[in-house]
Biopython code that builds the backbone (N, CA, C, O; Angstrom):
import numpy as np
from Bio.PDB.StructureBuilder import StructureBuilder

atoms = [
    (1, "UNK", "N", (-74.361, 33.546, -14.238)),
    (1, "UNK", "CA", (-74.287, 34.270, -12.996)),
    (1, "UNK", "C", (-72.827, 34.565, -12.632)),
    (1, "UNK", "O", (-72.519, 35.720, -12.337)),
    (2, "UNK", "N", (-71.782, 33.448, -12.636)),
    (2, "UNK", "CA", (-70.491, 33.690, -12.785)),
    (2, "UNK", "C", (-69.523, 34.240, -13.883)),
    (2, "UNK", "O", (-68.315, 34.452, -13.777)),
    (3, "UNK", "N", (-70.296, 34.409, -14.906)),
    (3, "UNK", "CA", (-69.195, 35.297, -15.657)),
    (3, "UNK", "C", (-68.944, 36.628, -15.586)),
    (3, "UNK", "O", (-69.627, 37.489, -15.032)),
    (4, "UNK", "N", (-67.701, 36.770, -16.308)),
    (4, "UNK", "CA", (-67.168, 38.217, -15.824)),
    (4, "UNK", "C", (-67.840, 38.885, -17.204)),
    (4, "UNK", "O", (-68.185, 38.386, -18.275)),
    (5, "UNK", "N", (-67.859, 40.066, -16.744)),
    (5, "UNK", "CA", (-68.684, 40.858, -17.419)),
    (5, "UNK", "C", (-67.868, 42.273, -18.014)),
    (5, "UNK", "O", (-66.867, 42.634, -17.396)),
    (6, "UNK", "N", (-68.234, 42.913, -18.995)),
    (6, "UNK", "CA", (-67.480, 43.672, -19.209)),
    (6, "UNK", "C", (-67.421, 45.222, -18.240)),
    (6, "UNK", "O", (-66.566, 46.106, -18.288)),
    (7, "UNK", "N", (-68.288, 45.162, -17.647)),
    (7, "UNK", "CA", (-67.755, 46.154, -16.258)),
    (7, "UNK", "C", (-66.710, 45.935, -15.201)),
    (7, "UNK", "O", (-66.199, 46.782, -14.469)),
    (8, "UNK", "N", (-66.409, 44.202, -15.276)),
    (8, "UNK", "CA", (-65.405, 43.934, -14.357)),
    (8, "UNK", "C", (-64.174, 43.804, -14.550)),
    (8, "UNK", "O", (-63.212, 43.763, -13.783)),
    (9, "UNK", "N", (-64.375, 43.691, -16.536)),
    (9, "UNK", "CA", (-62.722, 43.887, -16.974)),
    (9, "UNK", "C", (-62.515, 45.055, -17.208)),
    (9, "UNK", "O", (-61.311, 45.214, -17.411)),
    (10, "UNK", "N", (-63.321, 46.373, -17.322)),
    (10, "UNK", "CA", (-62.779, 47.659, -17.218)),
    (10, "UNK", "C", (-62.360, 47.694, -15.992)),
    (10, "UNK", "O", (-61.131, 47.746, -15.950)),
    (11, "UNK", "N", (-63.103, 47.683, -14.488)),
    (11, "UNK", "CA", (-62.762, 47.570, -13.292)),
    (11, "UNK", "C", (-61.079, 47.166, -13.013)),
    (11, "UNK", "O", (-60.196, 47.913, -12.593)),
    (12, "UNK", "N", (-60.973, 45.523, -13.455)),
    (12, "UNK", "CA", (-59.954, 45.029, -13.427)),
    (12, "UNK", "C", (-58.741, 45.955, -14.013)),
    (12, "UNK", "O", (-57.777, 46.263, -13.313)),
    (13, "UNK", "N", (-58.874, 46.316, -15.214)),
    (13, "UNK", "CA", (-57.853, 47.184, -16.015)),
    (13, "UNK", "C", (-57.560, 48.563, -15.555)),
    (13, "UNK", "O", (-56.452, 49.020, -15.835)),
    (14, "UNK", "N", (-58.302, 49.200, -14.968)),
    (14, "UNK", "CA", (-58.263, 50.312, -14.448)),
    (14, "UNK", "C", (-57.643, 50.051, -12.696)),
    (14, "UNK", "O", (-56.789, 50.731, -12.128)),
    (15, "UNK", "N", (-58.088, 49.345, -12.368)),
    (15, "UNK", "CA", (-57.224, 48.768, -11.009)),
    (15, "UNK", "C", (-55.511, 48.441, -11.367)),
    (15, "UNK", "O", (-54.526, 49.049, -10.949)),
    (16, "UNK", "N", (-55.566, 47.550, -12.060)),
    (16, "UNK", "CA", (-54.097, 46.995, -12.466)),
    (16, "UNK", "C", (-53.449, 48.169, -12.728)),
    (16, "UNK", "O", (-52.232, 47.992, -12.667)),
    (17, "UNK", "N", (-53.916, 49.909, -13.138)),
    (17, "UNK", "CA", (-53.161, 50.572, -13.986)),
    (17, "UNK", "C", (-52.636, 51.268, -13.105)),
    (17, "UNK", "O", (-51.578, 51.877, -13.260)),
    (18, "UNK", "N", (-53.607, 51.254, -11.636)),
    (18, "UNK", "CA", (-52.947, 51.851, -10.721)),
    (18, "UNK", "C", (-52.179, 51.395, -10.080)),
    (18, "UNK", "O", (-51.462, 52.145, -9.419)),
    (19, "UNK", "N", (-51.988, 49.829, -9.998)),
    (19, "UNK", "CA", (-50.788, 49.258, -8.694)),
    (19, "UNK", "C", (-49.877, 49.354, -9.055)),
    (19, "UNK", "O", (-49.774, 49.216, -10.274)),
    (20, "UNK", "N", (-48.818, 49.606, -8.382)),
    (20, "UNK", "CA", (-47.245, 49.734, -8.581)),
    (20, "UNK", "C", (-46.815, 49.947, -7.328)),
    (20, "UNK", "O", (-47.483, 50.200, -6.325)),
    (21, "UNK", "N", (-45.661, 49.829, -7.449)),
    (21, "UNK", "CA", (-44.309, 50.284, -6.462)),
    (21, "UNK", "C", (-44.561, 51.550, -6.114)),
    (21, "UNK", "O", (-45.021, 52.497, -6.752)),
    (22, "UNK", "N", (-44.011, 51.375, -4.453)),
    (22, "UNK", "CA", (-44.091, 53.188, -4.371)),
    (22, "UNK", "C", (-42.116, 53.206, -5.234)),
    (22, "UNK", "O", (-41.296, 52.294, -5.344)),
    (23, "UNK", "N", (-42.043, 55.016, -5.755)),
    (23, "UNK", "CA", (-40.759, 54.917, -6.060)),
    (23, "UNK", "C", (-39.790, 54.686, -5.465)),
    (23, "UNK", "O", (-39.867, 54.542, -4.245)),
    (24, "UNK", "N", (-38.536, 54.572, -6.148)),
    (24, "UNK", "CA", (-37.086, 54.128, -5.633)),
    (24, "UNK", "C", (-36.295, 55.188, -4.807)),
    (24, "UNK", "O", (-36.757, 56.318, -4.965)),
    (25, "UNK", "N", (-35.580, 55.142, -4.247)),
    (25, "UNK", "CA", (-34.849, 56.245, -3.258)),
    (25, "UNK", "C", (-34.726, 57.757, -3.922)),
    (25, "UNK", "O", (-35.016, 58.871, -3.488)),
    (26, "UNK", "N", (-34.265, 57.375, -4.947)),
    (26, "UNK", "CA", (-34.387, 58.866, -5.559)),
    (26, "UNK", "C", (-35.132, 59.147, -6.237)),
    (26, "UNK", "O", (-34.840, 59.544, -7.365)),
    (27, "UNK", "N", (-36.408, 59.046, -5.796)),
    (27, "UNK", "CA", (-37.815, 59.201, -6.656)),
    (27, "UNK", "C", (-38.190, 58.621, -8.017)),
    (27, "UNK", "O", (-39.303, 58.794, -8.514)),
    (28, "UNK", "N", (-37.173, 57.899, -8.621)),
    (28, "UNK", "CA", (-37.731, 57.254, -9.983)),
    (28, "UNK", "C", (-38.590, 55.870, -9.603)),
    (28, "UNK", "O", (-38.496, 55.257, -8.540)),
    (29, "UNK", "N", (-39.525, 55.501, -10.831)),
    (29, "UNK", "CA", (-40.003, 54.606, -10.622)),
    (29, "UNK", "C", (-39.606, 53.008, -10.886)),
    (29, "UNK", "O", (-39.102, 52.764, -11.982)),
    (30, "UNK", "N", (-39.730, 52.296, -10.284)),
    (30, "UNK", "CA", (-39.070, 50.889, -10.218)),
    (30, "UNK", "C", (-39.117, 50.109, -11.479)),
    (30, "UNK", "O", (-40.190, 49.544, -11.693)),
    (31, "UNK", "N", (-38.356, 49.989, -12.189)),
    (31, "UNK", "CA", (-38.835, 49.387, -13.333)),
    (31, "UNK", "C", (-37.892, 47.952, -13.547)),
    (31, "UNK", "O", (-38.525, 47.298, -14.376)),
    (32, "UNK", "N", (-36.731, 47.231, -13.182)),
    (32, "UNK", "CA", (-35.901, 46.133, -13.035)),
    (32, "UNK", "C", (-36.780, 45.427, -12.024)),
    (32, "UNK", "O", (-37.380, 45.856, -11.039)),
    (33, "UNK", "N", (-36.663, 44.013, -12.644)),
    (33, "UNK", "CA", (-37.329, 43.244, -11.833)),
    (33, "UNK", "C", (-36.161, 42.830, -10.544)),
    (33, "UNK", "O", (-36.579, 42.186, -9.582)),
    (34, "UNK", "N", (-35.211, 43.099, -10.586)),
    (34, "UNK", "CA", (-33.948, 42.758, -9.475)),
    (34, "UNK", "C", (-34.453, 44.365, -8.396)),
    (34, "UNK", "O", (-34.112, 44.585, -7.234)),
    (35, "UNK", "N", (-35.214, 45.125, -9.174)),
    (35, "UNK", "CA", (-34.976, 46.467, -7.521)),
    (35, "UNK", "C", (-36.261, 46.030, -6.901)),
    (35, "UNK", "O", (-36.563, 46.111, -5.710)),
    (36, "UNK", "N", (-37.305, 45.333, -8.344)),
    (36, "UNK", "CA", (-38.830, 45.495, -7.505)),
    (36, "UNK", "C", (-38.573, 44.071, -6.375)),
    (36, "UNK", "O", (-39.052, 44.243, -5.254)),
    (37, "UNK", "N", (-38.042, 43.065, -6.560)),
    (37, "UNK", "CA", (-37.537, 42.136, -6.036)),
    (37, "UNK", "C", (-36.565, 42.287, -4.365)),
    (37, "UNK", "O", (-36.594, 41.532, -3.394)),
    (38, "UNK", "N", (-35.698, 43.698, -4.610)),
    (38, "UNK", "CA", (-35.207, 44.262, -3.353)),
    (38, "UNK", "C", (-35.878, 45.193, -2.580)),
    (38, "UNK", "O", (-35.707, 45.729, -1.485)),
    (39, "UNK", "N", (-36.726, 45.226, -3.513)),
    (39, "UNK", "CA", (-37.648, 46.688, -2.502)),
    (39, "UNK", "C", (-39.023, 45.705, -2.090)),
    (39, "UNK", "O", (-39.904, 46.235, -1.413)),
    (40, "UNK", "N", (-39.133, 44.670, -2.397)),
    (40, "UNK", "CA", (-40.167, 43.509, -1.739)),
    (40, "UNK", "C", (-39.528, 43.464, -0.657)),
    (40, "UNK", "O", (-39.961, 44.136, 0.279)),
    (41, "UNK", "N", (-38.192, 42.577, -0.460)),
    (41, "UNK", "CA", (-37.829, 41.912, 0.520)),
    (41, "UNK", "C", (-37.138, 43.212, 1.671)),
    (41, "UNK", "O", (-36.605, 42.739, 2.674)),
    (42, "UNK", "N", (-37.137, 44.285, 1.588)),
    (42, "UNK", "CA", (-36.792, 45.481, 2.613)),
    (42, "UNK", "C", (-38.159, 45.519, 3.178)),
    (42, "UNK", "O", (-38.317, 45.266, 4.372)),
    (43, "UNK", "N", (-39.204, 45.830, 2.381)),
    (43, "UNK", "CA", (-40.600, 46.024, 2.633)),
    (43, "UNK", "C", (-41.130, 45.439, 3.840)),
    (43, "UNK", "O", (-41.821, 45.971, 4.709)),
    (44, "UNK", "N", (-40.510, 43.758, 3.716)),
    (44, "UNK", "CA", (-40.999, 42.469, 4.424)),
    (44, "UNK", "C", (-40.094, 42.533, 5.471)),
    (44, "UNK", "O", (-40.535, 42.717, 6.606)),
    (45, "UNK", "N", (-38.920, 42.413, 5.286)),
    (45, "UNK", "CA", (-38.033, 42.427, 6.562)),
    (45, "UNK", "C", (-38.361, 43.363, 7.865)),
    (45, "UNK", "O", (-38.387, 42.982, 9.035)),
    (46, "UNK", "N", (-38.601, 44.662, 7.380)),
    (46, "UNK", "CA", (-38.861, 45.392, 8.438)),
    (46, "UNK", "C", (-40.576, 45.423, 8.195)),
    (46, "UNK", "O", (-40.986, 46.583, 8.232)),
    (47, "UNK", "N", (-41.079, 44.953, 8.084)),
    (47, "UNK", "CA", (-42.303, 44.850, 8.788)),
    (47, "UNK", "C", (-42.630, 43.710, 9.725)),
    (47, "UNK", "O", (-43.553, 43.734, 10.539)),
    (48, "UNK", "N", (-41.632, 42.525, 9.501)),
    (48, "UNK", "CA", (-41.651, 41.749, 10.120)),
    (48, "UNK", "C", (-40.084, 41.413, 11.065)),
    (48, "UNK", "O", (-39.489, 40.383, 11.380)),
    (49, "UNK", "N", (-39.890, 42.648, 11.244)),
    (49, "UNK", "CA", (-38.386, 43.033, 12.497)),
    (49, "UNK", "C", (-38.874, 42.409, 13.890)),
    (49, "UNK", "O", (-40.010, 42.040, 14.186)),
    (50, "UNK", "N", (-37.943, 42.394, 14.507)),
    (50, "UNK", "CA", (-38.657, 42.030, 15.851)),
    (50, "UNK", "C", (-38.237, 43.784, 16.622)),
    (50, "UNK", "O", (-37.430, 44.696, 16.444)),
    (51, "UNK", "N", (-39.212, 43.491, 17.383)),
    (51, "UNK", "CA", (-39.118, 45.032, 18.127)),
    (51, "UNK", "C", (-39.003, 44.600, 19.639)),
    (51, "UNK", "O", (-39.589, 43.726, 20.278)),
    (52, "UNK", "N", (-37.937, 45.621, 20.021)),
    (52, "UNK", "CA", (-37.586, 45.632, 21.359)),
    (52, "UNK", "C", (-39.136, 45.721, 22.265)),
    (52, "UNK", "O", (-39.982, 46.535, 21.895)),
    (53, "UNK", "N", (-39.392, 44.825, 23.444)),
    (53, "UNK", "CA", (-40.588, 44.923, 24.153)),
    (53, "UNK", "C", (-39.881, 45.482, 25.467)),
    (53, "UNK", "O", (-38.842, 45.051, 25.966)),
    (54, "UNK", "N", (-40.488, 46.291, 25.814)),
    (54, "UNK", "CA", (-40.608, 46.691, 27.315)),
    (54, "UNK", "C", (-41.616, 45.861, 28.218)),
    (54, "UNK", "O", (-42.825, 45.688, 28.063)),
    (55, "UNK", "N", (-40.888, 45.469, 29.061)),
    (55, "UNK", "CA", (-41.210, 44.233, 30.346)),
    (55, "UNK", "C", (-41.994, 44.972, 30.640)),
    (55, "UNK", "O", (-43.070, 44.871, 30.050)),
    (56, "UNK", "N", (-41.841, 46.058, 31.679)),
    (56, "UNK", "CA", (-42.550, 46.531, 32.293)),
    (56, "UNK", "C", (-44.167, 46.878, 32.075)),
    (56, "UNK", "O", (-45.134, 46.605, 32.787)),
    (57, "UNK", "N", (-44.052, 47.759, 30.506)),
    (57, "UNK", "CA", (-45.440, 47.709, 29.503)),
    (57, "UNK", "C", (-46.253, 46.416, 29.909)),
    (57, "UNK", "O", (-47.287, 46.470, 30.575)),
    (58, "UNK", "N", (-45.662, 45.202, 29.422)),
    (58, "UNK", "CA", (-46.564, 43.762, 29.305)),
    (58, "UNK", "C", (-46.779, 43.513, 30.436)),
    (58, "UNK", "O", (-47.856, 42.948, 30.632)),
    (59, "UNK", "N", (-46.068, 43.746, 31.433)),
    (59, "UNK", "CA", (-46.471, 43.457, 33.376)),
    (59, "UNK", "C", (-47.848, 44.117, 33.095)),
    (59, "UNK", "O", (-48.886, 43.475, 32.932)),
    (60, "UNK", "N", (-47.755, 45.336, 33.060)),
    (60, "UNK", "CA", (-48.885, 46.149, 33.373)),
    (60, "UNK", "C", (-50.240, 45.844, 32.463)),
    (60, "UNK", "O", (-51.364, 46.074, 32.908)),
    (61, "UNK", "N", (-49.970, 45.206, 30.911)),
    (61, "UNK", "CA", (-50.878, 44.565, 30.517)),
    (61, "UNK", "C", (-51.626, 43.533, 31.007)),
    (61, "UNK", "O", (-52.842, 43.621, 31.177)),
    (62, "UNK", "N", (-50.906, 42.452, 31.272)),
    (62, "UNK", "CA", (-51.087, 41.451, 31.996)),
    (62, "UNK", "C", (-51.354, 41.588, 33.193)),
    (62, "UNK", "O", (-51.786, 40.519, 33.624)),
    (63, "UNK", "N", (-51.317, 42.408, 34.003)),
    (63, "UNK", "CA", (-52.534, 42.341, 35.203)),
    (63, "UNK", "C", (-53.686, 43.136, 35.101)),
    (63, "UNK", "O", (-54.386, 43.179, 36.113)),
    (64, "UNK", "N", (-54.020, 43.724, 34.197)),
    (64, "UNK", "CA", (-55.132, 44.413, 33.931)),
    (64, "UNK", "C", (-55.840, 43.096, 33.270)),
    (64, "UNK", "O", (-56.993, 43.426, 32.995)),
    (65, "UNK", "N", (-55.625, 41.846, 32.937)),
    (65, "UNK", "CA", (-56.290, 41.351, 32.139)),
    (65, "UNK", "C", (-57.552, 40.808, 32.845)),
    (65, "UNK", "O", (-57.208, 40.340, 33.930)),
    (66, "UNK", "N", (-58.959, 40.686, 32.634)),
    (66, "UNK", "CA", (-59.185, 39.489, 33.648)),
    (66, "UNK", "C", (-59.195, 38.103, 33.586)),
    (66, "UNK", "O", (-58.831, 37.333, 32.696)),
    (67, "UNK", "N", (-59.717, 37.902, 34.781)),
    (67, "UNK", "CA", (-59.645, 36.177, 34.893)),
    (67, "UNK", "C", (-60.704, 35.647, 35.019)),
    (67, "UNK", "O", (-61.681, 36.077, 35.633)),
    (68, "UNK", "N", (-60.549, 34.267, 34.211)),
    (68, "UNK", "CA", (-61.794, 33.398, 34.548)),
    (68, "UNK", "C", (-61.707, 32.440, 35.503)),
    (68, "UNK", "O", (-60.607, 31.937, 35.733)),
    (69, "UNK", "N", (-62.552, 32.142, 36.026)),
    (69, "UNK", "CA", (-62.301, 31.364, 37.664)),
    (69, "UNK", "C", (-62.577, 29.655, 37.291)),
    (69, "UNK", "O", (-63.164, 29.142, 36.338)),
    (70, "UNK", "N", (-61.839, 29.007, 38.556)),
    (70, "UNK", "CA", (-61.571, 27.742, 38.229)),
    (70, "UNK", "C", (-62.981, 26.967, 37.878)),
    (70, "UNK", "O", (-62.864, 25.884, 37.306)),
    (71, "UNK", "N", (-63.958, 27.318, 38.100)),
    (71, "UNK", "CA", (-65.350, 26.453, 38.346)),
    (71, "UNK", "C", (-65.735, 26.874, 36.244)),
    (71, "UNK", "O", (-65.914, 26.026, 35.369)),
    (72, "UNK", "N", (-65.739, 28.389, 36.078)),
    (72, "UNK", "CA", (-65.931, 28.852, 34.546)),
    (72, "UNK", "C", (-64.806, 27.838, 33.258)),
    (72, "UNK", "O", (-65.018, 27.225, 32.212)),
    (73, "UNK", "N", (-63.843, 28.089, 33.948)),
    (73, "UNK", "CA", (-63.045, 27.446, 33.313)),
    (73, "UNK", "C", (-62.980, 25.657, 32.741)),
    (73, "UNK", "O", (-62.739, 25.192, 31.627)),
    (74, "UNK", "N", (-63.362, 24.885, 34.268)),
    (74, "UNK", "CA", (-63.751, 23.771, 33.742)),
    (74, "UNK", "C", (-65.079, 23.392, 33.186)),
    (74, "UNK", "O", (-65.350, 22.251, 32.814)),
    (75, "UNK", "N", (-65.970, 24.503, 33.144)),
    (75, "UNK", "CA", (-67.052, 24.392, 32.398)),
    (75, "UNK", "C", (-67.223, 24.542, 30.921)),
    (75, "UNK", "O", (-67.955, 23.941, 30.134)),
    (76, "UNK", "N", (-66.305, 25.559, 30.746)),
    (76, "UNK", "CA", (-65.756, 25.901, 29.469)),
    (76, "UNK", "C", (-65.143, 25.205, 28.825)),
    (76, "UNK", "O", (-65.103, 25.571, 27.650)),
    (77, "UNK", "N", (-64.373, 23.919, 29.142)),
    (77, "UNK", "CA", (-63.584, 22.988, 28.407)),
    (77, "UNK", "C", (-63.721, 21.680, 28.362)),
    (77, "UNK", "O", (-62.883, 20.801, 28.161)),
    (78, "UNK", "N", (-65.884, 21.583, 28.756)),
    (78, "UNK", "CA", (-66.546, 20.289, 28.620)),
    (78, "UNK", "C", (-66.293, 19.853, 27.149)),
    (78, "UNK", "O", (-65.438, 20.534, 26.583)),
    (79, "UNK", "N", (-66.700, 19.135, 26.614)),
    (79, "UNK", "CA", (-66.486, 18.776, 25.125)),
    (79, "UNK", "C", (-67.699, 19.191, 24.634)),
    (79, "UNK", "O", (-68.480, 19.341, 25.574)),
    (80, "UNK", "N", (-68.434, 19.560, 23.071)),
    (80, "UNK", "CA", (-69.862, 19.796, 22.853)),
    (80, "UNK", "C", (-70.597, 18.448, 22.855)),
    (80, "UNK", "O", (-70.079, 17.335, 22.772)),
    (81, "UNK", "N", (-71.977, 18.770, 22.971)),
    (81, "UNK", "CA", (-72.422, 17.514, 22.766)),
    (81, "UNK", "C", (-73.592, 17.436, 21.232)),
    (81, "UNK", "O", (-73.936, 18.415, 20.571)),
    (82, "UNK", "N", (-73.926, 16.264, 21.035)),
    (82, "UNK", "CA", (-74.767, 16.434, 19.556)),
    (82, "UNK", "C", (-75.836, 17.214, 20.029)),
    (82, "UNK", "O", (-76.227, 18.077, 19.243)),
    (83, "UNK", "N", (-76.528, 17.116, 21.339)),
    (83, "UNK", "CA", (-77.608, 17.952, 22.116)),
    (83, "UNK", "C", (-77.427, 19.260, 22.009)),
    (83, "UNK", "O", (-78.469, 19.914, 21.985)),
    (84, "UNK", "N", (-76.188, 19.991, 21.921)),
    (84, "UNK", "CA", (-75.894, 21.651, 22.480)),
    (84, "UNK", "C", (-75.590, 22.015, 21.004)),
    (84, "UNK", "O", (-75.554, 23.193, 20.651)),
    (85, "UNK", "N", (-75.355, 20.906, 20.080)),
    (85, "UNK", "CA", (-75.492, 21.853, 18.408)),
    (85, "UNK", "C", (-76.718, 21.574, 17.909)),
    (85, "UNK", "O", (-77.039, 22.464, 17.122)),
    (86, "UNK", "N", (-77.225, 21.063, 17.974)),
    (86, "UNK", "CA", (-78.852, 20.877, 17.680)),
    (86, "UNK", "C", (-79.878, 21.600, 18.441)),
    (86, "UNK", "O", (-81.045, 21.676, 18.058)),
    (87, "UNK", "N", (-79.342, 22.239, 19.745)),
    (87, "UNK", "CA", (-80.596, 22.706, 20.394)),
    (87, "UNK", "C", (-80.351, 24.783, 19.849)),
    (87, "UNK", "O", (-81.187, 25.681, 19.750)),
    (88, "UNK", "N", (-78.577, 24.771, 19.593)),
    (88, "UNK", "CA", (-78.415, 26.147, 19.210)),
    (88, "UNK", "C", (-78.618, 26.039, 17.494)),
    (88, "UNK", "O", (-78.376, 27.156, 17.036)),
    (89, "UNK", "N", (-79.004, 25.008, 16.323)),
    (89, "UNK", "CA", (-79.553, 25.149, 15.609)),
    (89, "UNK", "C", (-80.585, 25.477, 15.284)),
    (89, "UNK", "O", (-80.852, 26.115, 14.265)),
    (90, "UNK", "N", (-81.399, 25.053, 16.182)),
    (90, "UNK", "CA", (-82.646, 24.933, 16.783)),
    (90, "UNK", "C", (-83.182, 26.442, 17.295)),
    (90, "UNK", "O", (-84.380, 26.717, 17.228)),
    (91, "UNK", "N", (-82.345, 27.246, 17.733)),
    (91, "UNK", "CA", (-82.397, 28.431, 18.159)),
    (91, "UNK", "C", (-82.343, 30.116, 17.210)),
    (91, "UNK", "O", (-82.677, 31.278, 17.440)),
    (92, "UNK", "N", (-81.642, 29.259, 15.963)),
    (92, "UNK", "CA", (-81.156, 30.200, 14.852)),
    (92, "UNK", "C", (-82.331, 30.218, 13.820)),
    (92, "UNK", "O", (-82.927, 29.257, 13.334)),
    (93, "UNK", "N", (-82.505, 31.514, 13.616)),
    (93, "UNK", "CA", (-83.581, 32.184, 12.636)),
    (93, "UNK", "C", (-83.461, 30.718, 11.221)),
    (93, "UNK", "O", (-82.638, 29.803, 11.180)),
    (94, "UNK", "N", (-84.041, 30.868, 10.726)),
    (94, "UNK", "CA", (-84.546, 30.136, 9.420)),
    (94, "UNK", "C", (-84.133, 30.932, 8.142)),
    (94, "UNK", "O", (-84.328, 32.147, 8.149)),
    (95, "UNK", "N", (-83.611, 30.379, 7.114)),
    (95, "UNK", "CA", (-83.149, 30.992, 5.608)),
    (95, "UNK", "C", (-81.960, 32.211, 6.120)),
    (95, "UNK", "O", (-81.612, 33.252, 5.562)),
    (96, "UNK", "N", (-81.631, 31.740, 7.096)),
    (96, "UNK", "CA", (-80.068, 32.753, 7.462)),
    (96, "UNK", "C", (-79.164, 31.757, 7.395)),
    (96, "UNK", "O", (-79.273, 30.537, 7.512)),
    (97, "UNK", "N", (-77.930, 32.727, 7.116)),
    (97, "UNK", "CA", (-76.389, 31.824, 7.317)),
    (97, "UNK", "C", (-75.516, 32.009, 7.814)),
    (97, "UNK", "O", (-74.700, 32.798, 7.338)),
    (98, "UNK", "N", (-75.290, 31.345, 9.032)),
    (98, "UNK", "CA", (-74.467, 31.880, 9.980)),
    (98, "UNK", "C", (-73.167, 32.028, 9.411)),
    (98, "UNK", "O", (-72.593, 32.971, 9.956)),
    (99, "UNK", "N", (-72.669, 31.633, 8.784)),
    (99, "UNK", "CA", (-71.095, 32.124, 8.194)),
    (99, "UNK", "C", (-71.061, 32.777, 7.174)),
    (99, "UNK", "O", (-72.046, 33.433, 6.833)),
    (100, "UNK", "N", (-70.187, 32.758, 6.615)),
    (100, "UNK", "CA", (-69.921, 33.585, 5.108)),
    (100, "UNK", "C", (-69.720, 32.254, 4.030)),
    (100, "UNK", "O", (-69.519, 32.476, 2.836)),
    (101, "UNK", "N", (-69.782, 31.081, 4.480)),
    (101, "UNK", "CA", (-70.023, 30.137, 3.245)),
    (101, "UNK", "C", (-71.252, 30.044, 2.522)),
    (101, "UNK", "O", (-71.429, 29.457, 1.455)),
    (102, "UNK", "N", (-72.181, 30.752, 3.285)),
    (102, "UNK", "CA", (-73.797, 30.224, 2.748)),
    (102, "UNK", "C", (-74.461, 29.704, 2.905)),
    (102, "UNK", "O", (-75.464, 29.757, 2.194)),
    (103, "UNK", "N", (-74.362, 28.903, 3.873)),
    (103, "UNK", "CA", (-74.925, 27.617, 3.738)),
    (103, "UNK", "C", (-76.189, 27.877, 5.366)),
    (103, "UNK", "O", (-75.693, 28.319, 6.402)),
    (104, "UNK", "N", (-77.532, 27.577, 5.317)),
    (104, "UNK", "CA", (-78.140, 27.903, 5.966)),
    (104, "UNK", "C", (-78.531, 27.099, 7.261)),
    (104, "UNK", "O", (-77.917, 26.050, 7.458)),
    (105, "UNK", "N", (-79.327, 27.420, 8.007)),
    (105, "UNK", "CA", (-79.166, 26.434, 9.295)),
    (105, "UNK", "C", (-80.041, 25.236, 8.963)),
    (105, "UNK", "O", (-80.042, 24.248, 9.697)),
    (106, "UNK", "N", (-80.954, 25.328, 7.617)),
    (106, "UNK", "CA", (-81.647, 24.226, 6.984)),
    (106, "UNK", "C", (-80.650, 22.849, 6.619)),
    (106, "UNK", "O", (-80.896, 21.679, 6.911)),
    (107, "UNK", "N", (-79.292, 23.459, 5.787)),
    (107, "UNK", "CA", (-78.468, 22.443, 5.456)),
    (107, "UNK", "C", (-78.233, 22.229, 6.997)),
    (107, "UNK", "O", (-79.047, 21.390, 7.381)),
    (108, "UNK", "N", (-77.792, 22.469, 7.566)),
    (108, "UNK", "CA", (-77.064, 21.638, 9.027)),
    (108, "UNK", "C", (-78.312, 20.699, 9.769)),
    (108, "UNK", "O", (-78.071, 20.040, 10.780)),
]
sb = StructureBuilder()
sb.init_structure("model")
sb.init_model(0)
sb.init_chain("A")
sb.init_seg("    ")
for serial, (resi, resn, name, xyz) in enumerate(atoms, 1):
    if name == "N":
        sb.init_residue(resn, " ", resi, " ")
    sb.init_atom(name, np.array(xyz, "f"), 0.0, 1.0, " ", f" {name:<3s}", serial, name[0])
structure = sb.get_structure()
């Protein structure tokens, strides 16, 4: 069931043939591992720049936000109990899985 198959190493090979670098400043393609290495770390730097924030913007975010009120709030930060995961197990369809591990509400 887990082996790879030969549709997935054409897949694979035909994927790999396309990744690359976009080109270098003057349109050639990157071929030194010292430019693909500098054109990583430009890549990263400015995607991860810090950007000037405007105060004013986030004021105006931040009061549009809403609020939850003091009574919601300390209700919200009871602890669970073995009762409130067993009764919402209890509640969930049969041979489904609530996550993406698989695993069904039978195992729990």
């Amino acid at each position: 069931m887990d082996r790879s198959s030969r549709f997935f190493y054409a897949l694979e090979k035909t994927s790999q043939e396309t990744r690359h670098l976009p080109p270098g400043e003057n349109g050639t393609p990157l071929t030194e591992p010292a430019e693909m290495c500098g054109r990583a770390q430009a890549f990263y730097a400015s995607l991860f720049s810090l950007d000037l924030i405007d105060p004013s913007a986030c004021r105006v975010l931040w009061e549009e936000l809403p609020t939850v009120s003091v009574s919601d709030r300390d209700r919200l930060e009871l602890p669970f109990t073995l009762a409130k995961f067993s009764e919402a197990l209890r509640r969930m369809p049969t041979n489904k899985s609530p996550g993406m591990n698989g695993l069904t509400v039978e195992f729990y």
